[in-house]
DRENLUMFI-185829 format. One line per 10 residues: their letters; for each residue x, y, z of N, C-alpha, C. Coordinates in pm, whole numbers, plus 50000, padded with zeros to 5 digits. Last residue first. Layout:
! residues N
a = X,Y,Z,X,Y,Z,X,Y,Z  ...
! end
This chain:
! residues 40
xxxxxxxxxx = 50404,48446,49551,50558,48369,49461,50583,48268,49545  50147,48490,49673,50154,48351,49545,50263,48353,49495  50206,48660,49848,50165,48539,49920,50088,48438,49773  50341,48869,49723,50414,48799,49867,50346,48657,49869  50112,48958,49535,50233,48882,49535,50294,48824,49613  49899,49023,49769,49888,48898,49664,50020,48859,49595  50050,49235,49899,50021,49106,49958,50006,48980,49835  50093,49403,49626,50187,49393,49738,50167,49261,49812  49759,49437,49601,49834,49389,49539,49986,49331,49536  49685,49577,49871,49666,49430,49817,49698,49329,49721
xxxxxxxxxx = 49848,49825,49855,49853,49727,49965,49816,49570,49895  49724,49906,49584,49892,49932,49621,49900,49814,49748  49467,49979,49755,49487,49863,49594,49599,49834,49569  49497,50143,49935,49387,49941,49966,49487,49920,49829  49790,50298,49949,49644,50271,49899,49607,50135,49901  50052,50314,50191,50005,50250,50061,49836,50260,50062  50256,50440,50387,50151,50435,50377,50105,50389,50239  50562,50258,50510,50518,50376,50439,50363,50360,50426  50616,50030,50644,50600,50118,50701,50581,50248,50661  50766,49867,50430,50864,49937,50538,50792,50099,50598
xxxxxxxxxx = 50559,49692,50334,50549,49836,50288,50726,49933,50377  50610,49516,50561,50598,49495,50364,50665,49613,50303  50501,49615,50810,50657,49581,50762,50666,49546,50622  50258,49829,50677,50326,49737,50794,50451,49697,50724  49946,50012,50607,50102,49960,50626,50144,49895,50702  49743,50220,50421,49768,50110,50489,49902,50075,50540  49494,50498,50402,49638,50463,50360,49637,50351,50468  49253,50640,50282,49266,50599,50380,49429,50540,50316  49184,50810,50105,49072,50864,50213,49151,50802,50363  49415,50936,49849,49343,50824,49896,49293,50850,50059
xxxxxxxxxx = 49597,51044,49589,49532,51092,49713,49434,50968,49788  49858,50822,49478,49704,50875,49410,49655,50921,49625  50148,50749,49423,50114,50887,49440,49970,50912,49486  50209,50482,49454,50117,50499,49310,50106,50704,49290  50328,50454,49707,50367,50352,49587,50303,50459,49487  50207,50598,49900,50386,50607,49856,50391,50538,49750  49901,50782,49872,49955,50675,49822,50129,50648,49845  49841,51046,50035,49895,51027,49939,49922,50861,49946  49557,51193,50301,49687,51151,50277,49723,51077,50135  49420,51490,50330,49401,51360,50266,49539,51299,50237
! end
């Protein structure tokens, strides 16, 4: 089960792309990451 990079938390599924520099992030770590980027 792969790990969160932002939060640590074990998670089923991990996300990423150039934001993240390509580390794996949790849905909730990921979307929150986007929602800033895309309302500053």
């Amino acid at each position: 089960m792969p790990a969160c990079h932002k939060c640590r938390g074990m998670v089923s599924k991990v996300y990423d792309c150039d934001h993240t520099g390509y580390q794996g992030y949790c849905r909730e770590c990921y979307e929150d990451l986007h929602y800033d980027l895309t309302e500053a």
